[in-house]
N, C-alpha and C positions, 0 to 999 in steps of 0.2 A: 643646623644642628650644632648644638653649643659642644667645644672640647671638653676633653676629661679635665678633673682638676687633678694638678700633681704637687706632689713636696714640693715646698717652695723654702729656702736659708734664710736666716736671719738678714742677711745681706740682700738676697732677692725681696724680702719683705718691705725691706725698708726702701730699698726704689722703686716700690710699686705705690707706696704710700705717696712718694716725694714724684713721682710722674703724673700722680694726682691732683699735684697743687698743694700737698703738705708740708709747712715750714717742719723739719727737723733739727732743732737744735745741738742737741746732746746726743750723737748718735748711738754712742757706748749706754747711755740711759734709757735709751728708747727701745736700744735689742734686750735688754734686762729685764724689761718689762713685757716687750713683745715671747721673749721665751717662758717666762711665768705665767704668764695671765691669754698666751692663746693671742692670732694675729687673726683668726676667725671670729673668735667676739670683741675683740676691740674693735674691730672696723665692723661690727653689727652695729657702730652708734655713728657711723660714717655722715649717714644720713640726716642726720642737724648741721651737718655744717656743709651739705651740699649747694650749689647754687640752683638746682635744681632735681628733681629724684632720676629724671631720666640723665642729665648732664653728664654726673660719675667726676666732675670736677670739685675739690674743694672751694670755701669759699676766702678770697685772696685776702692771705696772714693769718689762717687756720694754722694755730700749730701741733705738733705730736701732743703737747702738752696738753690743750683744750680738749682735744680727743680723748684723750686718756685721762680728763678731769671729770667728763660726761658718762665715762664706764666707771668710775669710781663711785659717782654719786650715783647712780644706776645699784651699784652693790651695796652703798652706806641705806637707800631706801627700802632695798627690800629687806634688807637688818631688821629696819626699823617696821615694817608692814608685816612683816613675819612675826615679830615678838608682839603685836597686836592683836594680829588677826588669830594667833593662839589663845589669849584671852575669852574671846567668845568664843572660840572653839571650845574650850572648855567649860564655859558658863553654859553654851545652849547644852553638850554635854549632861552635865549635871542637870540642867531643870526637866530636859526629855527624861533621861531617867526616875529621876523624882516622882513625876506625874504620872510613870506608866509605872512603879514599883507600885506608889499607892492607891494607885485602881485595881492593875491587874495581878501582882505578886512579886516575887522576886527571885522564882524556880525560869528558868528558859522555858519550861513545858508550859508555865502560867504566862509570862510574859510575851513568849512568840507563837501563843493562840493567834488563828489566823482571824479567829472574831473579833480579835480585840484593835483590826484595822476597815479602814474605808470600806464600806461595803458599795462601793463603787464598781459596775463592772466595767466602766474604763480603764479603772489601774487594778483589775485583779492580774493581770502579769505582775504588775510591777510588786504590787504586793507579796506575791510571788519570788520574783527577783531578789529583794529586797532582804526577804526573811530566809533564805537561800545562803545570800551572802552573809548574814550575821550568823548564822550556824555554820559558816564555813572557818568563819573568824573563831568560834568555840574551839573546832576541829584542829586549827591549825596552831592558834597562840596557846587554848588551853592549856596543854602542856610543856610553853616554853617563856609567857611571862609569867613575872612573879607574883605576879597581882590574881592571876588567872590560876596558876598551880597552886596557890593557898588556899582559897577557898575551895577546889577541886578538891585537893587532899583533906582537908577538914572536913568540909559540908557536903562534899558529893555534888555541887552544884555551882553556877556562876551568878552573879544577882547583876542585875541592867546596870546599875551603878559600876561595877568592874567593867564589864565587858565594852562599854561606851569607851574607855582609856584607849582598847583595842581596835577600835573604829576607825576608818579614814572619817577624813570633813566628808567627805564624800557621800560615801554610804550614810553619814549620818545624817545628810540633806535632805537625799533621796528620803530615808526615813521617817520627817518631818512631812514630808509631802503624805505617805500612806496612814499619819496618824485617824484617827477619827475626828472630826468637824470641833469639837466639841475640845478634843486636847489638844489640837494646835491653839485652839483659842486660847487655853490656859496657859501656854507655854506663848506665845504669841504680845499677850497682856502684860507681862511682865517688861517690853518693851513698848510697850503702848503702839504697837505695830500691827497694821492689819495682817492675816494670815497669806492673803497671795503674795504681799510685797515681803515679807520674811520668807518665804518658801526660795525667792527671787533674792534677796541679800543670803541667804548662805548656800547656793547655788555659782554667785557669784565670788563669794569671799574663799571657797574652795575652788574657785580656780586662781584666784592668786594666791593662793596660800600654797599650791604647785608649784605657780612660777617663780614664786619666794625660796621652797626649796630646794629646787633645783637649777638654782643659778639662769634662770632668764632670764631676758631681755621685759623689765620691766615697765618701762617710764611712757613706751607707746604701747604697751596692749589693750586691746580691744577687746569684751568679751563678745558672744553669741546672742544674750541674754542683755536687755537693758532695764534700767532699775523707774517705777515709776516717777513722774514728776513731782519735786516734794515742795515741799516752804522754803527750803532754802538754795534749793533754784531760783523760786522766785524774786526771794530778800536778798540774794547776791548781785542779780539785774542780770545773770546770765543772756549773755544775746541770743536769739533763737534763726537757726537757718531756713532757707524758703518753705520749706516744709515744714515753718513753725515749731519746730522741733530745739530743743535746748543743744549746744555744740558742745557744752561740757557736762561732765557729770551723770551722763548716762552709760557708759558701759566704758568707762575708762578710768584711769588711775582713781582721777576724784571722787568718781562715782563710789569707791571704796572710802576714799574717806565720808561723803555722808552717811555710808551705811554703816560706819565707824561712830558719827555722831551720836546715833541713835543707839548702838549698841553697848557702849563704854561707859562707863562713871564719866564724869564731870573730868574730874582728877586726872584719870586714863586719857582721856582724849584731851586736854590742856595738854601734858607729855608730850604726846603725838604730834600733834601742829608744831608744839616749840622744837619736837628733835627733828620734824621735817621741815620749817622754816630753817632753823641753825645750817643743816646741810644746802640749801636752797642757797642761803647767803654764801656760803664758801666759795658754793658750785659761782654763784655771781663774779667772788671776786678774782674766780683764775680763769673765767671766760670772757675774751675781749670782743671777739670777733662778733659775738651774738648779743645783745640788750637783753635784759632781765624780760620785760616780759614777753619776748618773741622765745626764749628759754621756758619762762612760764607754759605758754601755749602748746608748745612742743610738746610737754607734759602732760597738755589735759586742765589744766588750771589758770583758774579765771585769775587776773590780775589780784584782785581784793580777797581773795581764797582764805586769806587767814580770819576776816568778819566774821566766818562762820562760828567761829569763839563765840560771837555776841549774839547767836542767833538761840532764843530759849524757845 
């Protein structure tokens, strides 16, 4: 039976680190940092510079500093994955709405007809669920965003186009999954993406679009869900594991960045690679102890990751 965990001093923190095998240089610099930023998620990044995951030792001339370089670029990427993945967020946004205004109207009573989804009786729950939860969203924001209380007080009504602003990625995932066949195509088209692998990137993209928010541990998450095999798996030469299976790109960091390729302008995603390469190089040159690309890997990404620029 594992003990309780108790308060631990600044001073206790720091000889737990250095009983570990952690060079601390600056100790006055190191509790500075350990009291702002939390000795629980700095040492959540402990794990790259073990010599092993069972070991619990670091690995010999790890210092505070590399530690504390790998929680930094950890936060400089989700900066960056967050101000991205917002982008589609509100592009898919916008064209869902679009396509279900100008089929089915722009009253909630025309819009959240329950005809106007999957007549699937697999997802009639969800369907269910779904249109549940959007009228919940009327009920609760209606009258406290601004977007929601102007047309309410004007028109009497909310139009898909507002109420989408009030949506998690979430919900609005979910959503794309109960459209009818016919308007995920349309919505789908406009990324030249088939409808299950789109159902499947923004199921994906909101959950790190969570972990973006809320300050987690980024740079190894794993999702549930994995993204099909695309071209640029292929055209990068990713290696494949026994099971034939691709080792990056499926349900981890990168996996986000291809479903970033396909979703972003040209422009957008040039950005992206150079603010995530930029950070990439820095994180290089203040970590000694680890080589660039065993750093790389850690991450999820294939040595040549940036190619995927050249990939049309």
């Amino acid at each position: 039976m594992r003990s309780n965990k108790v308060f631990k001093t600044l001073d206790e923190q720091i000889e737990i680190l250095r009983s570990k095998g952690l060079t601390i240089n600056d100790e006055d610099k190191a509790k500075d940092i350990l009291l702002k930023e939390n000795y629980f998620f700095i040492s959540g990044y402990r794990h790259l510079f073990m010599k092993s995951y069972n070991d619990g030792k670091f690995l010999k001339g790890t210092t505070f500093e590399e530690l504390y370089a790998i929680f930094y670029f950890d936060r400089q990427l989700r900066n960056i994955m967050f101000k991205h993945i917002l982008v589609v967020e509100n592009n898919i946004k916008s064209l869902i709405s679009y396509v279900m205004s100008k089929k089915y109207g722009f009253r909630e009573k025309d819009y959240l007809n329950i005809d106007n989804f999957t007549s699937n009786p697999m997802r009639a729950r969800q369907v269910h669920d779904v249109l549940d939860k959007m009228k919940r969203q009327i009920r609760v924001n209606g009258k406290q965003h601004s977007a929601t209380v102007h047309y309410l007080s004007n028109y009497g009504y909310i139009p898909l186009w507002i109420l989408v602003k009030v949506l998690s990625f979430g919900i609005l995932s979910e959503l794309f999954t109960i459209l009818k066949e016919e308007d995920q195509v349309e919505v789908a088209d406009i990324y030249h993406i088939d409808i299950s692998s789109l159902a499947i990137y923004l199921s994906i993209l909101s959950n790190y679009r969570n972990l973006c928010a809320h300050e987690d541990i980024l740079y190894d998450h794993r999702t549930q869900r994995s993204i099909p095999d695309t071209k640029y798996h292929e055209q990068l030469g990713i290696e494949k594991n026994e099971e034939d299976e691709y080792i990056y790109g499926k349900n981890d960091l990168f996996s986000v960045i291809i479903i970033l390729k396909q979703m972003l302008s040209e422009e957008e995603f040039r950005n992206l690679v150079y603010e995530v390469g930029y950070e990439i190089d820095i994180l290089d040159g203040k970590v000694n102890v680890l080589p660039l690309n065993v750093l790389l890997n850690k991450i999820s990404f294939p040595n040549n990751w940036r190619d995927i620029l050249d990939i049309h």
